[in-house]
N, C-alpha and C positions, 0 to 999 in steps of 0.2 A: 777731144771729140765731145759732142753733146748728145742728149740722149732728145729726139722730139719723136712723138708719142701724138694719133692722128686721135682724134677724141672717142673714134672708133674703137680704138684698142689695139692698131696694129703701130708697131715702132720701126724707126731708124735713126742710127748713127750718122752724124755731119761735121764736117769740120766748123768750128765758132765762125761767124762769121758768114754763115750761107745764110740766103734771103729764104724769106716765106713761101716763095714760090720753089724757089728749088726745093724746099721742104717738103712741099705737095706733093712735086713732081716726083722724089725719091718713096713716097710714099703711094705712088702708083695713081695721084690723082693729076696728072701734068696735061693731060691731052682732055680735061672738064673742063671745056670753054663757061663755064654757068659760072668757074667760078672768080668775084670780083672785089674778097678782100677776105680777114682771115680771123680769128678769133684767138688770141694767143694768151694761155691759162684766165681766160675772160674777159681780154681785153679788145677793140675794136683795131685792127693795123693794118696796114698797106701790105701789100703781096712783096712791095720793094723792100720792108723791110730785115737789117739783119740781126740773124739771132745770138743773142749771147751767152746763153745756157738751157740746161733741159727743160722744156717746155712742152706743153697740151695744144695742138692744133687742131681748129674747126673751122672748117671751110666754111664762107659766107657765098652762098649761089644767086644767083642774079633774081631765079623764083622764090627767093624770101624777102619778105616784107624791107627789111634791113637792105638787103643786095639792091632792092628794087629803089629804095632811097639812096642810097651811095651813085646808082648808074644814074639817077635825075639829079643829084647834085652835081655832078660831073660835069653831064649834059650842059646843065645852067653857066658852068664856066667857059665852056666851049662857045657857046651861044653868044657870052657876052664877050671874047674877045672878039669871034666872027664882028659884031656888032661896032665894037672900039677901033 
């Protein structure tokens, strides 16, 4: 089991191996559509990604500066396959 810890201060237990998202979700933030990438002991990650040991999670919300570049860089990918 791993110990992930919401930067908040409130914790839970996971099996190795559960994504970033399920992280959230276990930590009571699963139904926060705002949020759109995660911050893991400081680093920038995918919500897809999975976790390998106990780590510090910080949601990234679509209303911060960060979230709001991630959702336009996305955008710009979408755009340009529509386009190709």
């Amino acid at each position: 089991m791993i110990k992930v810890a919401l930067d908040q201060g409130v914790t839970t237990t996971l099996e190795p191996g559960a994504t970033v998202a399920q992280a959230l979700e276990a930590l009571g933030m699963g139904k926060d559509a705002q949020v759109v990438a995660a911050r893991i002991n400081g680093d920038l990650v995918d919500l897809s990604l999975p976790l390998a040991g106990d780590c510090t999670v910080a949601p990234v919300r679509l209303s911060s500066p960060e979230g709001l570049e991630i959702m336009r860089h996305s955008a710009a990918h979408l755009m340009a396959e529509a386009v190709r």
